[in-house]
VOPAGU-2260 file (C-alpha; in pm, 1 decimal, decimal comma):
REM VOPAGU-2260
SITE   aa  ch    i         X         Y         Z
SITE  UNK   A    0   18632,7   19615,2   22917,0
SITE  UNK   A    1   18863,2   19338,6   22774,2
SITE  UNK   A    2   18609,7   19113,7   22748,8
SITE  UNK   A    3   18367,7   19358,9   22557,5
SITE  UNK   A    4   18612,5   19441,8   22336,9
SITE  UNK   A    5   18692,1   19043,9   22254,1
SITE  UNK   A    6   18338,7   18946,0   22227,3
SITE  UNK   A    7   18299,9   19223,1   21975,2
SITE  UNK   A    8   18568,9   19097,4   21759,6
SITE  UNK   A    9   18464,9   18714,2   21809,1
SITE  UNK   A   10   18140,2   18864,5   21682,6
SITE  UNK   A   11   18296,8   19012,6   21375,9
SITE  UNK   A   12   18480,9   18699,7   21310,3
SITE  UNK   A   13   18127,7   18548,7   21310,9
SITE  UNK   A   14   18017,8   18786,2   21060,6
SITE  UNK   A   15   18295,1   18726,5   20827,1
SITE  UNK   A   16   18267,5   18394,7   20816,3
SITE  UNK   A   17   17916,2   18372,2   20807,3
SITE  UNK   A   18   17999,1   18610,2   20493,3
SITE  UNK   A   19   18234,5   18416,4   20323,4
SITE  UNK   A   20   18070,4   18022,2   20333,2
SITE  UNK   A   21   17763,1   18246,5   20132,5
SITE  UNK   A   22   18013,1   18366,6   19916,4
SITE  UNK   A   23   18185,2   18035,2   19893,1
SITE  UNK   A   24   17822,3   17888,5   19873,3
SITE  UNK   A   25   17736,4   18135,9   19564,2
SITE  UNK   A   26   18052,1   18057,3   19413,3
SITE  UNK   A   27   17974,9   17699,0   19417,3
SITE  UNK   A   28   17655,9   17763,1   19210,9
SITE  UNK   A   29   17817,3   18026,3   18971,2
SITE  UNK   A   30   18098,4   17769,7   18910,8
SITE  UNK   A   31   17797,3   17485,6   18846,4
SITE  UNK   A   32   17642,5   17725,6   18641,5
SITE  UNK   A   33   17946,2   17791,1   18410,4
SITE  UNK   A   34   18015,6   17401,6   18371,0
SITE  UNK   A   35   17653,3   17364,7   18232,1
SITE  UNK   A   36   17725,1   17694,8   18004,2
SITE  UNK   A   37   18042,2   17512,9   17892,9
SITE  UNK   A   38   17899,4   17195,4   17827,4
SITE  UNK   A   39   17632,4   17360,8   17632,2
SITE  UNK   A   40   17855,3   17549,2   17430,2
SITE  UNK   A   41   18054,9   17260,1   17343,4
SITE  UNK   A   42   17706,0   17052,6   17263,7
SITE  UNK   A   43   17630,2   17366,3   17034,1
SITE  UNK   A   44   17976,7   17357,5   16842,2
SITE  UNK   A   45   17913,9   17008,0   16789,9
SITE  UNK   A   46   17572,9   17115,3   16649,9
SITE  UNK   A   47   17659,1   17372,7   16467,1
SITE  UNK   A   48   17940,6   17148,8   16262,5
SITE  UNK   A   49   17686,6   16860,0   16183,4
SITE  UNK   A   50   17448,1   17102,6   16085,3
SITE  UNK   A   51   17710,1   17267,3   15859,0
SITE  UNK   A   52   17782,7   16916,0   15715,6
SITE  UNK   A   53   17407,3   16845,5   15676,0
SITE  UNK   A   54   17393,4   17168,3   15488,2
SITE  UNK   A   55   17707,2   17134,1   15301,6
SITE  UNK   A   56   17527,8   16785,1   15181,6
SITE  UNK   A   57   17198,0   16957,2   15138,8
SITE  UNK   A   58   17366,0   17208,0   14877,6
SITE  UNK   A   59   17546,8   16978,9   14676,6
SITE  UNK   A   60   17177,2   16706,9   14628,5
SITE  UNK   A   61   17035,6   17061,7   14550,5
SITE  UNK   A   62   17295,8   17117,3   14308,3
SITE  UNK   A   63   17274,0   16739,4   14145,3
SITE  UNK   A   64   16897,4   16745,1   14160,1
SITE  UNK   A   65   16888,1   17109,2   13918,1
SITE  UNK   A   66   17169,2   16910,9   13692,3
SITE  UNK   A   67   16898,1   16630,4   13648,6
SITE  UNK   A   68   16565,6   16899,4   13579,3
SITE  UNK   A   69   16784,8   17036,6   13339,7
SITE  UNK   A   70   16839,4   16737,0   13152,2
SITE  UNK   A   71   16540,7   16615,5   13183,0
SITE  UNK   A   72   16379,9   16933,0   13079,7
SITE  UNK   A   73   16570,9   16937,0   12728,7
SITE  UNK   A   74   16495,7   16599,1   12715,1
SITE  UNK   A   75   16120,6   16703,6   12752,0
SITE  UNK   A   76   16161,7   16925,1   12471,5
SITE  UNK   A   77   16325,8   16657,2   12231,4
SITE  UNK   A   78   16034,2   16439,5   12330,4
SITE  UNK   A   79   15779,9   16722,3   12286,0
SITE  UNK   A   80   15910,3   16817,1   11981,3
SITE  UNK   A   81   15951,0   16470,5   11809,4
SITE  UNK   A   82   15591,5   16373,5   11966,1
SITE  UNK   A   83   15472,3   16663,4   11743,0
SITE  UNK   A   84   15634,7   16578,0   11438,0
SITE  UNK   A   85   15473,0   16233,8   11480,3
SITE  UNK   A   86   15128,4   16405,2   11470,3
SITE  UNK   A   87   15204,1   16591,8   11219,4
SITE  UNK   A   88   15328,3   16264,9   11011,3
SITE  UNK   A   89   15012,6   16042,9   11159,2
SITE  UNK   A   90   14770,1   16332,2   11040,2
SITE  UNK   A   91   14909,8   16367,6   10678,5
SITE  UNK   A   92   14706,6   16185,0   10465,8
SITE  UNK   A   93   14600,7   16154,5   10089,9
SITE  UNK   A   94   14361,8   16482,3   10138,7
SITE  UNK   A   95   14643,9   16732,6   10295,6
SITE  UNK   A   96   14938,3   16563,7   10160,1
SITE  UNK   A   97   15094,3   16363,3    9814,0
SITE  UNK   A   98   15082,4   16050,0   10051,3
SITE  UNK   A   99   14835,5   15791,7    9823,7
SITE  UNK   A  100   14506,8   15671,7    9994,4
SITE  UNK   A  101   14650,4   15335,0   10051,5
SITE  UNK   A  102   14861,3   15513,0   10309,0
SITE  UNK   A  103   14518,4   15651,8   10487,0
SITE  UNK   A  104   14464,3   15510,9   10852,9
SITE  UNK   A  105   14216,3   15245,7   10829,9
SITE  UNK   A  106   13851,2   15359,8   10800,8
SITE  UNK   A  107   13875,9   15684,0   10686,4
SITE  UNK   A  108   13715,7   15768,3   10315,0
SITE  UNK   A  109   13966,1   15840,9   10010,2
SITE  UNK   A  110   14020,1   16157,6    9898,7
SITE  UNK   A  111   13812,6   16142,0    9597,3
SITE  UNK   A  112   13847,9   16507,0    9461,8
SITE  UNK   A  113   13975,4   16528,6    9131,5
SITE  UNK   A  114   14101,8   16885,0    9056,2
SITE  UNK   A  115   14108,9   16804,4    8695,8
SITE  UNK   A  116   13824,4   16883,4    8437,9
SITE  UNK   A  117   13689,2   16697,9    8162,8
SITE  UNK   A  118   13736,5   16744,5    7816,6
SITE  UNK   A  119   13676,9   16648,9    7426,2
SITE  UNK   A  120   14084,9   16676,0    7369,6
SITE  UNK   A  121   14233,7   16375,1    7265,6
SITE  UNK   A  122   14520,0   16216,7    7433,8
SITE  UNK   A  123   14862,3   16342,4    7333,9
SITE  UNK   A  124   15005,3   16654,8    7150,0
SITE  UNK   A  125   14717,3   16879,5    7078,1
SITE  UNK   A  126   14716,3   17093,0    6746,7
SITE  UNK   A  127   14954,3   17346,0    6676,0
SITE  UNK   A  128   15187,2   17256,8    6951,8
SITE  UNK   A  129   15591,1   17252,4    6908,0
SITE  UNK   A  130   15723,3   16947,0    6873,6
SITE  UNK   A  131   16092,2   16886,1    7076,8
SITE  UNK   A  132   16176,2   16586,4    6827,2
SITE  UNK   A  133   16381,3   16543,1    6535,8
SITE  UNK   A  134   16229,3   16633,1    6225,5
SITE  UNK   A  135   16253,0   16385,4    5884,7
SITE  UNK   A  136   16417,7   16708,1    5753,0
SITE  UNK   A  137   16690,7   16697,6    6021,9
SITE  UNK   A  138   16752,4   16348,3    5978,6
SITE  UNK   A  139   16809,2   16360,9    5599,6
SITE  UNK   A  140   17019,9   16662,3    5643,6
SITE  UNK   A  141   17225,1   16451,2    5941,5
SITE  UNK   A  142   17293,0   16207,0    5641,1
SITE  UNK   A  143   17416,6   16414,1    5370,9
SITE  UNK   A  144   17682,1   16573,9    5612,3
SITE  UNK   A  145   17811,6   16240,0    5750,7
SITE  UNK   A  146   17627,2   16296,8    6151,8
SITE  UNK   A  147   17453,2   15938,5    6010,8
SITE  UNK   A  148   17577,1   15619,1    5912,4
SITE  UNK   A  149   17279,7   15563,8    5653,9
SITE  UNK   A  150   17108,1   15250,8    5636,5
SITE  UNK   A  151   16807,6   15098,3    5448,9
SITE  UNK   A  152   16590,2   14863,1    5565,9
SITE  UNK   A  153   16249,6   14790,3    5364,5
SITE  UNK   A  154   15916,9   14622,3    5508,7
SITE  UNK   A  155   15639,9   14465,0    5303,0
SITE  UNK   A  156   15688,3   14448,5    4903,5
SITE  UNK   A  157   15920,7   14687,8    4749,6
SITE  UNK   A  158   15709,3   14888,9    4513,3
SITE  UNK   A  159   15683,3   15232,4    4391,5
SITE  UNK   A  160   15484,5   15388,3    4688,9
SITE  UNK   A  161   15625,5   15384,3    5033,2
SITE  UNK   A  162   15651,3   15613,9    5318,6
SITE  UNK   A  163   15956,7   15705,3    5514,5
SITE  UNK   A  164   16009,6   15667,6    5848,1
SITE  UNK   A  165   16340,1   15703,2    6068,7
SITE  UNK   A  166   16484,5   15524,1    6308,8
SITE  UNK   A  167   16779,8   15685,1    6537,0
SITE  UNK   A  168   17023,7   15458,1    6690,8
SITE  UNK   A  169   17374,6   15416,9    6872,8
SITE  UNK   A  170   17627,7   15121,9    6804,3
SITE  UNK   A  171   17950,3   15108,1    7023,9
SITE  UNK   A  172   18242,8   14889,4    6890,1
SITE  UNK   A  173   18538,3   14845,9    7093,5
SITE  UNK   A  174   18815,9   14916,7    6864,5
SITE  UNK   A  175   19131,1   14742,8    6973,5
SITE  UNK   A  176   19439,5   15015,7    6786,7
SITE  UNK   A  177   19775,6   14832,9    6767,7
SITE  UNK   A  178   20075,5   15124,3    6799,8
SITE  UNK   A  179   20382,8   14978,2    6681,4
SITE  UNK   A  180   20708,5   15196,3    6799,8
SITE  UNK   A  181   20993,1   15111,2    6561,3
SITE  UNK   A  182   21353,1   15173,5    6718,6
SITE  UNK   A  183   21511,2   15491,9    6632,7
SITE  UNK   A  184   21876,2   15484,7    6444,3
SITE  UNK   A  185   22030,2   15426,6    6856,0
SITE  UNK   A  186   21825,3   15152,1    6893,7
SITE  UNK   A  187   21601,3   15273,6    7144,0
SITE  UNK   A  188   21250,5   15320,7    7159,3
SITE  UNK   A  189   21110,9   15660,7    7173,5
SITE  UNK   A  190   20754,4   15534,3    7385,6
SITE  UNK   A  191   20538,4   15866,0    7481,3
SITE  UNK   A  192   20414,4   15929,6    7804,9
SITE  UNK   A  193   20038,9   15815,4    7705,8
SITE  UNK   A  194   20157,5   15502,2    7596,3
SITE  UNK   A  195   20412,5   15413,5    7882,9
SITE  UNK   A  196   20180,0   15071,6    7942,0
SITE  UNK   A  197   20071,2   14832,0    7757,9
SITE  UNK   A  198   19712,0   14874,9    7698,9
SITE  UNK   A  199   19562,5   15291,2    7759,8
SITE  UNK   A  200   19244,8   15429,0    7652,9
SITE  UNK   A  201   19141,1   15590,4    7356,9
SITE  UNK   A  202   18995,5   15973,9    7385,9
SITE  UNK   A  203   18670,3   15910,0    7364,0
SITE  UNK   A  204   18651,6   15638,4    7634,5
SITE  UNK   A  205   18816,7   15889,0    7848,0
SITE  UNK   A  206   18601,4   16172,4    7696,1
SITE  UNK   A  207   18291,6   15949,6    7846,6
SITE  UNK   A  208   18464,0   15900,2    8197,5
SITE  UNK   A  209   18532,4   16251,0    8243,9
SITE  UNK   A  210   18158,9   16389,5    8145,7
SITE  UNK   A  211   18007,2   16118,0    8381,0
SITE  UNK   A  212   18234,8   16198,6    8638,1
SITE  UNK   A  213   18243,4   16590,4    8581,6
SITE  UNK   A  214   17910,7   16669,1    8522,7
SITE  UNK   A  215   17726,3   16328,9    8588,3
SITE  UNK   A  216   17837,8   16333,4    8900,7
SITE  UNK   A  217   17895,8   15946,5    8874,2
SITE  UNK   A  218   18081,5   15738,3    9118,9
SITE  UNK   A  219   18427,3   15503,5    9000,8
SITE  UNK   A  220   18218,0   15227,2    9014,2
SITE  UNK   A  221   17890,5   15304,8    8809,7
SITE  UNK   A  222   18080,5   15472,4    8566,4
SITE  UNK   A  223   18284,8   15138,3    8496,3
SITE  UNK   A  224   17947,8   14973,8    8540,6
SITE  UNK   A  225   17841,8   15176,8    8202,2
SITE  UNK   A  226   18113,1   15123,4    8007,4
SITE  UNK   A  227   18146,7   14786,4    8081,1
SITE  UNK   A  228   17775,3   14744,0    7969,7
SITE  UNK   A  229   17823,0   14893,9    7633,8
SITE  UNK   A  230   18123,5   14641,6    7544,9
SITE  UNK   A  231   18174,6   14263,0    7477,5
SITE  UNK   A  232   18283,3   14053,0    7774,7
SITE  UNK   A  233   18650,7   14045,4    7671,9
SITE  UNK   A  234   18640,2   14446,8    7711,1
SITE  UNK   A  235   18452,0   14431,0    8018,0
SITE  UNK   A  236   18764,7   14271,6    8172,8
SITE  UNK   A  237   18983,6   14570,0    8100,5
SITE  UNK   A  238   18801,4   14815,2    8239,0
SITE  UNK   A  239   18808,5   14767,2    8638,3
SITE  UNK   A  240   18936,0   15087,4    8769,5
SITE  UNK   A  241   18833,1   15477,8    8647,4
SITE  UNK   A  242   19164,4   15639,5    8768,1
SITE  UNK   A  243   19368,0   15408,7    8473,1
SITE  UNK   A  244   19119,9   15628,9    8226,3
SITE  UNK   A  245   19121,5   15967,7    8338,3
SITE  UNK   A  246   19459,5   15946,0    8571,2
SITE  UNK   A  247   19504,6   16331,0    8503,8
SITE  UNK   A  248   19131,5   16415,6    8653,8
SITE  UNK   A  249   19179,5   16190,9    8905,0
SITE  UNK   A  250   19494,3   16286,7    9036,9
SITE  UNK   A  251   19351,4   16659,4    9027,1
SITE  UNK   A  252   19003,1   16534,3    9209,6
SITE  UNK   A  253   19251,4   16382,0    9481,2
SITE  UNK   A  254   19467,8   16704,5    9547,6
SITE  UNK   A  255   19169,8   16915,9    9551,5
Protein backbone atom coordinates (compact mmCIF):
# COMPACT_ATOMS: atom_id res chain seq x y z
CA UNK A 1 0.00 0.00 0.00
CA UNK A 2 3.03 2.33 0.65
CA UNK A 3 4.19 2.02 -2.53
CA UNK A 4 0.74 2.85 -4.22
CA UNK A 5 0.34 5.60 -2.27
CA UNK A 6 4.10 7.02 -3.28
CA UNK A 7 3.76 6.30 -6.87
CA UNK A 8 0.57 8.29 -6.79
CA UNK A 9 2.19 11.28 -5.40
CA UNK A 10 5.46 10.87 -7.66
CA UNK A 11 2.73 10.93 -10.30
CA UNK A 12 1.27 14.17 -9.10
CA UNK A 13 4.63 15.66 -8.81
CA UNK A 14 4.84 14.73 -12.53
CA UNK A 15 1.78 16.53 -13.22
CA UNK A 16 2.78 19.64 -11.56
CA UNK A 17 5.72 19.99 -13.09
CA UNK A 18 4.72 19.03 -16.33
CA UNK A 19 2.17 22.02 -15.46
CA UNK A 20 4.40 24.54 -14.52
CA UNK A 21 7.49 24.33 -17.46
CA UNK A 22 3.99 25.08 -19.84
CA UNK A 23 3.29 27.77 -17.69
CA UNK A 24 6.86 28.84 -17.47
CA UNK A 25 6.95 28.06 -21.31
CA UNK A 26 3.76 30.49 -21.90
CA UNK A 27 5.23 32.96 -19.76
CA UNK A 28 8.28 33.04 -21.80
CA UNK A 29 6.20 33.96 -24.91
CA UNK A 30 3.83 36.46 -23.06
CA UNK A 31 7.01 38.14 -21.68
CA UNK A 32 8.48 38.11 -25.61
CA UNK A 33 5.34 39.35 -26.58
CA UNK A 34 5.28 42.40 -24.20
CA UNK A 35 9.02 43.37 -25.16
CA UNK A 36 7.86 43.61 -28.87
CA UNK A 37 4.60 45.66 -27.54
CA UNK A 38 7.11 47.87 -25.68
CA UNK A 39 9.41 48.36 -28.32
CA UNK A 40 6.60 49.24 -30.55
CA UNK A 41 5.20 51.64 -28.35
CA UNK A 42 8.35 53.36 -27.88
CA UNK A 43 8.93 53.26 -31.98
CA UNK A 44 5.32 54.89 -32.03
CA UNK A 45 6.17 57.77 -29.45
CA UNK A 46 9.07 58.42 -31.47
CA UNK A 47 6.65 58.60 -34.45
CA UNK A 48 4.20 60.34 -33.15
CA UNK A 49 6.79 63.36 -32.00
CA UNK A 50 8.43 63.62 -35.56
CA UNK A 51 5.20 63.58 -37.00
CA UNK A 52 4.10 66.36 -34.60
CA UNK A 53 7.29 68.29 -35.64
CA UNK A 54 6.59 67.59 -39.36
CA UNK A 55 3.20 69.01 -38.72
CA UNK A 56 4.18 71.76 -36.51
CA UNK A 57 6.54 72.70 -39.73
CA UNK A 58 3.77 71.93 -42.13
CA UNK A 59 1.49 74.67 -40.32
CA UNK A 60 3.80 77.35 -40.08
CA UNK A 61 4.96 76.94 -44.52
CA UNK A 62 1.06 76.90 -44.63
CA UNK A 63 0.93 79.93 -42.70
CA UNK A 64 4.00 81.79 -44.73
CA UNK A 65 2.71 80.49 -48.03
CA UNK A 66 -1.16 82.40 -47.33
CA UNK A 67 1.15 85.59 -46.14
CA UNK A 68 2.73 85.45 -49.73
CA UNK A 69 -1.00 84.83 -51.84
CA UNK A 70 -2.02 87.63 -49.96
CA UNK A 71 0.54 89.87 -51.07
CA UNK A 72 0.72 88.79 -54.12
CA UNK A 73 -2.95 88.96 -54.60
CA UNK A 74 -3.07 92.86 -53.75
CA UNK A 75 -0.24 93.10 -55.74
CA UNK A 76 -2.38 91.50 -58.60
CA UNK A 77 -4.85 94.06 -58.08
CA UNK A 78 -2.33 97.10 -58.23
CA UNK A 79 -1.10 95.49 -61.41
CA UNK A 80 -4.65 94.86 -62.71
CA UNK A 81 -5.70 98.05 -61.94
CA UNK A 82 -2.73 100.14 -63.32
CA UNK A 83 -2.72 97.66 -66.51
CA UNK A 84 -6.25 99.12 -67.02
CA UNK A 85 -5.54 102.59 -66.65
CA UNK A 86 -2.83 102.04 -69.30
CA UNK A 87 -5.58 100.91 -71.74
CA UNK A 88 -7.55 103.33 -70.98
CA UNK A 89 -4.56 106.01 -71.63
CA UNK A 90 -3.27 103.86 -74.92
CA UNK A 91 -6.99 103.96 -76.28
CA UNK A 92 -7.58 107.78 -75.79
CA UNK A 93 -7.02 109.36 -78.82
CA UNK A 94 -7.86 112.62 -80.81
CA UNK A 95 -11.58 111.11 -81.58
CA UNK A 96 -12.61 110.24 -77.72
CA UNK A 97 -10.35 112.59 -76.07
CA UNK A 98 -8.69 116.54 -76.30
CA UNK A 99 -5.36 114.56 -77.01
CA UNK A 100 -4.28 116.22 -80.76
CA UNK A 101 -3.93 113.72 -83.72
CA UNK A 102 -0.24 113.95 -83.58
CA UNK A 103 -0.64 111.98 -80.39
CA UNK A 104 -2.70 109.11 -82.47
CA UNK A 105 -0.84 105.62 -82.59
CA UNK A 106 0.72 105.34 -85.86
CA UNK A 107 -1.62 104.39 -88.76
CA UNK A 108 -4.75 105.23 -87.58
CA UNK A 109 -6.82 108.17 -89.61
CA UNK A 110 -7.27 111.75 -87.86
CA UNK A 111 -10.23 112.66 -86.45
CA UNK A 112 -11.40 114.90 -89.10
CA UNK A 113 -14.91 115.93 -87.74
CA UNK A 114 -15.35 119.43 -87.33
CA UNK A 115 -18.36 120.17 -85.04
CA UNK A 116 -18.33 123.69 -86.17
CA UNK A 117 -20.54 125.19 -89.05
CA UNK A 118 -19.85 127.56 -91.64
CA UNK A 119 -20.82 130.94 -91.90
CA UNK A 120 -20.94 134.55 -93.76
CA UNK A 121 -19.94 136.30 -90.16
CA UNK A 122 -16.88 138.04 -90.23
CA UNK A 123 -14.12 137.48 -87.86
CA UNK A 124 -14.33 139.34 -84.58
CA UNK A 125 -17.10 141.21 -82.58
CA UNK A 126 -20.28 140.79 -84.47
CA UNK A 127 -22.92 143.72 -84.48
CA UNK A 128 -24.60 144.86 -81.58
CA UNK A 129 -22.43 143.05 -79.16
CA UNK A 130 -21.12 144.70 -75.68
CA UNK A 131 -17.94 145.73 -75.75
CA UNK A 132 -15.73 144.99 -72.19
CA UNK A 133 -13.20 147.91 -73.20
CA UNK A 134 -12.71 151.34 -72.25
CA UNK A 135 -14.68 153.72 -74.04
CA UNK A 136 -13.02 157.27 -75.61
CA UNK A 137 -15.70 158.70 -73.24
CA UNK A 138 -14.14 156.99 -70.18
CA UNK A 139 -10.81 157.94 -71.07
CA UNK A 140 -11.51 161.69 -71.45
CA UNK A 141 -13.48 161.62 -68.32
CA UNK A 142 -10.24 159.63 -66.55
CA UNK A 143 -8.38 162.92 -67.62
CA UNK A 144 -10.42 165.66 -66.40
CA UNK A 145 -10.51 164.02 -62.83
CA UNK A 146 -6.72 163.43 -62.60
CA UNK A 147 -7.05 159.02 -63.04
CA UNK A 148 -4.62 160.18 -66.30
CA UNK A 149 -1.47 161.80 -66.65
CA UNK A 150 -2.49 163.40 -70.15
CA UNK A 151 -0.22 163.35 -72.91
CA UNK A 152 -0.21 164.36 -76.63
CA UNK A 153 1.46 162.82 -79.18
CA UNK A 154 0.58 163.76 -82.99
CA UNK A 155 1.30 161.55 -86.23
CA UNK A 156 1.40 162.81 -89.81
CA UNK A 157 0.90 166.75 -90.43
CA UNK A 158 -0.83 168.68 -87.83
CA UNK A 159 -3.88 170.08 -89.53
CA UNK A 160 -7.37 170.81 -88.76
CA UNK A 161 -8.86 167.24 -89.20
CA UNK A 162 -7.65 164.41 -87.11
CA UNK A 163 -9.09 161.56 -85.30
CA UNK A 164 -8.51 160.54 -81.75
CA UNK A 165 -7.31 157.58 -80.60
CA UNK A 166 -6.07 156.46 -76.97
CA UNK A 167 -3.45 154.81 -75.77
CA UNK A 168 -3.48 153.39 -71.96
CA UNK A 169 -0.26 152.90 -70.27
CA UNK A 170 1.67 152.29 -66.85
CA UNK A 171 5.09 154.00 -65.88
CA UNK A 172 6.75 152.92 -62.52
CA UNK A 173 9.47 155.29 -61.07
CA UNK A 174 11.27 154.31 -58.10
CA UNK A 175 11.09 157.25 -55.92
CA UNK A 176 13.97 157.35 -53.51
CA UNK A 177 12.11 159.79 -50.18
CA UNK A 178 14.88 161.18 -47.93
CA UNK A 179 13.27 161.50 -44.07
CA UNK A 180 15.41 163.71 -42.18
CA UNK A 181 14.74 163.36 -38.15
CA UNK A 182 15.99 166.57 -36.53
CA UNK A 183 16.94 166.12 -32.69
CA UNK A 184 14.37 167.10 -30.29
CA UNK A 185 15.28 170.01 -27.53
CA UNK A 186 17.17 166.63 -25.36
CA UNK A 187 19.08 165.92 -28.13
CA UNK A 188 17.72 162.75 -29.05
CA UNK A 189 16.14 161.49 -31.96
CA UNK A 190 12.58 160.59 -31.88
CA UNK A 191 12.98 157.62 -35.01
CA UNK A 192 9.40 155.73 -35.44
CA UNK A 193 9.05 152.22 -35.50
CA UNK A 194 8.64 152.13 -39.53
CA UNK A 195 11.70 153.83 -39.93
CA UNK A 196 13.95 151.99 -37.29
CA UNK A 197 16.44 151.05 -40.51
CA UNK A 198 17.90 152.70 -42.85
CA UNK A 199 16.18 152.12 -46.03
CA UNK A 200 11.98 150.68 -45.63
CA UNK A 201 9.42 150.59 -48.20
CA UNK A 202 6.99 152.92 -49.25
CA UNK A 203 3.03 151.82 -49.02
CA UNK A 204 2.48 151.10 -52.21
CA UNK A 205 5.47 148.75 -52.74
CA UNK A 206 4.16 146.98 -49.79
CA UNK A 207 0.52 147.48 -51.01
CA UNK A 208 1.83 145.33 -54.24
CA UNK A 209 3.58 142.58 -52.03
CA UNK A 210 0.68 142.01 -49.97
CA UNK A 211 -2.05 141.66 -53.01
CA UNK A 212 0.42 139.24 -54.82
CA UNK A 213 0.97 137.42 -51.85
CA UNK A 214 -2.72 137.59 -50.42
CA UNK A 215 -4.68 137.06 -53.23
CA UNK A 216 -2.04 136.21 -56.00
CA UNK A 217 -1.07 133.58 -54.22
CA UNK A 218 2.63 134.39 -55.24
CA UNK A 219 5.67 132.85 -53.77
CA UNK A 220 8.74 135.25 -51.87
CA UNK A 221 10.61 134.76 -54.76
CA UNK A 222 8.38 135.62 -57.89
CA UNK A 223 6.98 138.34 -56.16
CA UNK A 224 10.60 139.96 -55.78
CA UNK A 225 11.07 138.67 -59.30
CA UNK A 226 8.16 141.36 -60.31
CA UNK A 227 9.16 144.08 -58.58
CA UNK A 228 12.52 143.82 -59.37
CA UNK A 229 11.44 143.78 -63.12
CA UNK A 230 9.54 146.96 -62.96
CA UNK A 231 12.68 148.97 -61.46
CA UNK A 232 16.20 150.14 -62.61
CA UNK A 233 19.10 147.86 -61.70
CA UNK A 234 20.19 149.96 -58.71
CA UNK A 235 16.55 149.16 -57.18
CA UNK A 236 16.69 145.70 -58.16
CA UNK A 237 19.52 145.34 -55.60
CA UNK A 238 17.36 146.40 -52.69
CA UNK A 239 14.78 144.29 -53.04
CA UNK A 240 16.06 140.58 -52.17
CA UNK A 241 13.81 139.41 -49.49
CA UNK A 242 9.62 139.86 -49.23
CA UNK A 243 9.49 139.57 -45.36
CA UNK A 244 11.70 143.21 -45.15
CA UNK A 245 8.34 144.58 -47.14
CA UNK A 246 5.45 143.19 -45.56
CA UNK A 247 7.26 142.03 -42.05
CA UNK A 248 3.74 142.43 -40.36
CA UNK A 249 2.01 139.79 -42.99
CA UNK A 250 4.75 137.78 -42.79
CA UNK A 251 5.20 137.39 -39.30
CA UNK A 252 1.27 136.68 -39.18
CA UNK A 253 1.62 134.01 -42.31
CA UNK A 254 4.41 132.35 -40.00
CA UNK A 255 2.31 132.06 -36.68
CA UNK A 256 -0.63 130.91 -38.53
Amino acid sequence: MGGDYEKGVYNQLMEVMEKLNVMESEHSQDRKEVKELTSAITSLHKENAHLKDEISHLKQTAFSLEEENNSLKAENRLLSNDNERMKRILDNDSSNSSNPPSKDQPGKAPNMFNGRKTTKKKPGAQPGHKGSGLSKAAVEQGIQEGAYQYRLEQRGTPGEAYVTRYRIDLEVIPVATEIRIYAGCDGKFQVPKELRTEVSYGGTVKAIAAFLYSEGVVENDRICTFINSLSPPFYRERIRVLPEICPVLFHRAKRD
